[in-house]
N, C-alpha and C positions, 0 to 999 in steps of 0.2 A: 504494500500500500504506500503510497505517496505522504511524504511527511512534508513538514516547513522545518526548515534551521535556523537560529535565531538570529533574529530580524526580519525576518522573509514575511511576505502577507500571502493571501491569492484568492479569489473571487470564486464563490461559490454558488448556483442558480438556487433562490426558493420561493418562496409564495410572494414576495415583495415586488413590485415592476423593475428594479433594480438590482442587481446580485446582493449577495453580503460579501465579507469583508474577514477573512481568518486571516490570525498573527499568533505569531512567536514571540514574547517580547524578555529575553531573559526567562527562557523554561514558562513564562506564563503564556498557554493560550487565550484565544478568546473572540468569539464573533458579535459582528456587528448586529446580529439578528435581536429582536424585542425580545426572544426566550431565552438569550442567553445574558442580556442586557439587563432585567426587570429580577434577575434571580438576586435572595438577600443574601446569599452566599460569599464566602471571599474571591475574590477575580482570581485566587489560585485552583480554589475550587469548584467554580463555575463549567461546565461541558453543555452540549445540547446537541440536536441529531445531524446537523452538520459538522461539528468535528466530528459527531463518531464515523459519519457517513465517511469523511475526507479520511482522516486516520487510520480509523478501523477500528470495534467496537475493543478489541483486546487489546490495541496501543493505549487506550482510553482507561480500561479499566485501570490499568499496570500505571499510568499517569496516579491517575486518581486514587489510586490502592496504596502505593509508595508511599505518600506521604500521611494517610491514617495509618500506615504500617511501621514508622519513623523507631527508629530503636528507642525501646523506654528507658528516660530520665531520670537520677534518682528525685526522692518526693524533693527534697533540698532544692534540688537545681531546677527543677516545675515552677518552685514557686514565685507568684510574680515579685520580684524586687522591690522594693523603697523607691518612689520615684526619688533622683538625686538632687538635691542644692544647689540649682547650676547658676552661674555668674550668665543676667541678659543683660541686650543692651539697650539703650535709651537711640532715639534717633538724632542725627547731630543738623544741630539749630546751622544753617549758612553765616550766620552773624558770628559765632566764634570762632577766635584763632586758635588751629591747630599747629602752630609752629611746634617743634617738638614732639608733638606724641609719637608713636609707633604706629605706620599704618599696614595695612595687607590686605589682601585680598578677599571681598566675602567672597565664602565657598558657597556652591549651590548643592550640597551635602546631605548628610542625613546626620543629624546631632548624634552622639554618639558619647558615653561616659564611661571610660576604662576603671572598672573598681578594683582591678586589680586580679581579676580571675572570668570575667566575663562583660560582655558590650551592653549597657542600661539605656533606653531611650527615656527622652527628658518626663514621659508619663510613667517610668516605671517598668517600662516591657522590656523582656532580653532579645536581644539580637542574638541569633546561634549561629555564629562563624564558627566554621572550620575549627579544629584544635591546631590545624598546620597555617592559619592564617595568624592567630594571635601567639602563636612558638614565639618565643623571645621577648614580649611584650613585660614591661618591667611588671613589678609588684606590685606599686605604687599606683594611686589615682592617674587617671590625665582625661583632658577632656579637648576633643576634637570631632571631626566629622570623618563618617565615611561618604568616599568623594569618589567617581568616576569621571567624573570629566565636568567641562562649563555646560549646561543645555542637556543634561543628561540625569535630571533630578527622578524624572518620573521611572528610567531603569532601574536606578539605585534603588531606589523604593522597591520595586518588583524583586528585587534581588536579597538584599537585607532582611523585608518582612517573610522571609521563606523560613522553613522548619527542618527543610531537609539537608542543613550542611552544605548547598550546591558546590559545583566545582568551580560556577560564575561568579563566588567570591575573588577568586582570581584577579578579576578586572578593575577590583576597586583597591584602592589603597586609604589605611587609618592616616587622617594628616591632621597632627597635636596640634595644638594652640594654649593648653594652658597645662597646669601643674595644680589642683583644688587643695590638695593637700597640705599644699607647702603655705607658709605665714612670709613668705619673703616678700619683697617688691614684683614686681613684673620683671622689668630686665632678669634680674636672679631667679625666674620660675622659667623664662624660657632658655637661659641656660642650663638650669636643669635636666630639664627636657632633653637641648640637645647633648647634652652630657652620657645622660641615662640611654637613653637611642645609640648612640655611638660603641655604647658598652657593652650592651646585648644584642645590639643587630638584627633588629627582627625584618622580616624582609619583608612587609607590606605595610609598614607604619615609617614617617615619615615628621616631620617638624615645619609646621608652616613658618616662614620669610617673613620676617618683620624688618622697616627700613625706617630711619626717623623722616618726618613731615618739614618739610623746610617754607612752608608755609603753603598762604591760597592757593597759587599758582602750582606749585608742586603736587599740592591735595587734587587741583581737578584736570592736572596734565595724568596723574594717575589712575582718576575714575574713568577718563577718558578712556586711556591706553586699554582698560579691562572692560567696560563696555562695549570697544571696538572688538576686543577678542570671544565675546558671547558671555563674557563673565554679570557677576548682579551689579558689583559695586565695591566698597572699600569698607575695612573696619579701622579706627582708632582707640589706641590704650593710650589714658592718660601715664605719663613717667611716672613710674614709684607707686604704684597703684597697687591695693589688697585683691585677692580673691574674695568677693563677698558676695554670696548667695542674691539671686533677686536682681530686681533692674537695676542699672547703675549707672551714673554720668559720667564713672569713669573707662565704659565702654561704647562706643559710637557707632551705628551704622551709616552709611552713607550712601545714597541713591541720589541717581540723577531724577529719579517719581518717587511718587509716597505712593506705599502700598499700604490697605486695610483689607479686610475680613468680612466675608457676611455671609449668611444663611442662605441656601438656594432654594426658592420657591416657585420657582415656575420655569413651564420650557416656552419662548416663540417660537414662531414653525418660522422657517426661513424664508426668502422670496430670489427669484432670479438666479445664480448661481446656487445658491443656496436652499432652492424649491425641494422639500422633502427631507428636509433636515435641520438641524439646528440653526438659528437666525440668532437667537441671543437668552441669554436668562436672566432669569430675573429675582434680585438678589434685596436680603432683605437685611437692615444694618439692626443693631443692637437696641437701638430707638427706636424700632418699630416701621422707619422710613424707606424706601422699595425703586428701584431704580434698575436700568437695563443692562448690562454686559453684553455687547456685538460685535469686539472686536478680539482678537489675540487668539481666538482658538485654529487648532490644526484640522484637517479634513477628518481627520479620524476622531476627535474629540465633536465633530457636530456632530457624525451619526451615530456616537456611542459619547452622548453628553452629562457631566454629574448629575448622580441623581436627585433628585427631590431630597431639603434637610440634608444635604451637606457642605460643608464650609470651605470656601472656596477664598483664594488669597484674590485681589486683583491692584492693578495698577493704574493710578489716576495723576494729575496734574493740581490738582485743588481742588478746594469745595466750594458750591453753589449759594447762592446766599440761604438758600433754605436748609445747605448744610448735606448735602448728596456727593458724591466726586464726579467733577465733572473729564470726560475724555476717560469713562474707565475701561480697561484692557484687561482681559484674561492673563491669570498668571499659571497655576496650577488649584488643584483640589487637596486641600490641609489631608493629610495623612498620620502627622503626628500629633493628634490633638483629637479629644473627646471631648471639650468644653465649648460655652460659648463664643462665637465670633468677638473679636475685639472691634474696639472703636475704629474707625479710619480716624 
């Protein structure tokens, strides 16, 4: 039987006047059709009778079967972790100077908090890498992202929230940014770091670049530089700064858009290009106030668009006098988050 390898899509004939739409995306399948779309299930364990038809009913099962079949864990290591204390950061106002601080680059990542024996996401949930990914990984705390590439957020995701060990952990690499543990300054935690790294050599974890900020012009010759490469933007450490749980102004994101949060409650049907599919959605802020998203999304994201009730990041320009973002853009669908949409 005919398979996809990963990345591959291919069209499939069904009841729709339009084919559907089978992909590979990182070991996850999944079609475009309303029966495989409308299931509450996880996008890993999602099937319908076009993969089985395309596949074959016993590639299918042995998909599906492997991962309920996952070697059992002891109870210890089942259970869900302590979400961790993790240093966020506040958004940096254009009116301050940054001369001095430490900038780098935001990673377009999956947070990721090394306790010292296994991967915590910022809710509390384990990442189950490899034992041959995290080999040499110090003892110590560290807190970084697992990163694949710029523009490659939504694989990562596919990849990381798996159970089965994959061997597509491969393709990502841990890259540190901070030391939680340690009471030092910042310069002396990312020494640490690369101190610690150097000494154990583990071979998929890596130490994010930090350069001082030699003021405005430097700060947005470098957002530039990484917006131009598909990157999000820049972070800034204030010098001599503590690790300390919680938002902090001595951490800064930087964006050329301010991006917020909202709830998805409705689908438009599209028009013209777009006849038969997603047109836009319709997003609802923490205020109870409802405005359109029509722009940013990929082909594949109209005909397989978030569902109803879930929270979607998106990217806008300002807010309307009645307090909406005006010019708002598709970013992606919140994956690491069970709570409320936050304010724009």
């Amino acid at each position: 039987m005919p398979d996809l390898r990963d990345g591959e899509s291919a069209q499939v004939n069904g009841s729709a006047r339009a084919p559907y739409i089978l992909k590979n995306v990182g070991g996850v399948y999944s079609c475009s059709c309303p029966a495989w779309r409308n299931q509450s299930l996880p996008i890993e364990r999602r099937s319908c009778k076009h993969l089985r038809a395309y596949r074959g009913e016993a590639a299918e099962q042995e998909r599906l079967g492997q991962q309920d079949l996952a070697p059992a864990r002891p109870k210890s290591a089942s259970a869900k972790p302590k979400p961790p204390a993790l240093l966020l950061a506040e958004t940096w106002n254009s009116e301050m100077n940054a001369d001095g601080w430490l900038m780098s680059e935001k990673l377009d990542g999956v947070r990721a908090y090394w306790n010292g024996q296994q991967f915590i996401s910022r809710q509390g949930n384990r990442f189950y890498a490899p034992s041959w990914f995290v080999a040499r990984l110090p003892e110590t705390p560290l807190d970084g992202e697992l990163w694949l590439g710029r523009k490659s957020f939504q694989r990562t995701v596919s990849i990381v929230r798996r159970h089965d060990e994959t061997p597509l952990w491969r393709s990502l690499r841990y890259v540190v940014y901070d030391a939680p543990a340690s009471r030092e300054a910042f310069e002396q935690r990312l020494a640490i770091i690369q101190d610690s790294l150097a000494r154990t050599r583990p071979e998929f974890a890596t130490a994010l670049a930090h350069f001082v900020c030699r003021g405005p012009d430097h700060l947005q010759q470098e957002l530039d530089r990484i917006i131009e490469l598909g990157g999000e933007g820049v972070m800034l450490r204030q010098p001599g700064s503590l690790y300390e749980p919680g938002r902090s102004a001595t951490l800064l994101k930087v964006k050329r858009f301010l991006d917020g949060e909202g709830r998805v409650i409705g689908h438009l049907s599209g028009r013209g290009r777009h006849a038969g599919r997603l047109g836009a959605l319709v997003v609802e802020l923490p205020d109870g106030q409802s405005f359109s998203v029509g722009t940013g999304f990929t082909d594949a994201q109209r005909e397989n668009p978030p569902r109803l009730g879930s929270i979607v990041t998106y990217r806008f320009q300002e807010l309307t006098d009645r307090g909406v973002p005006r010019f708002p853009s598709f970013v992606r669908v919140r994956t690491d988050t069970a709570g409320a949409p936050t304010a724009a």
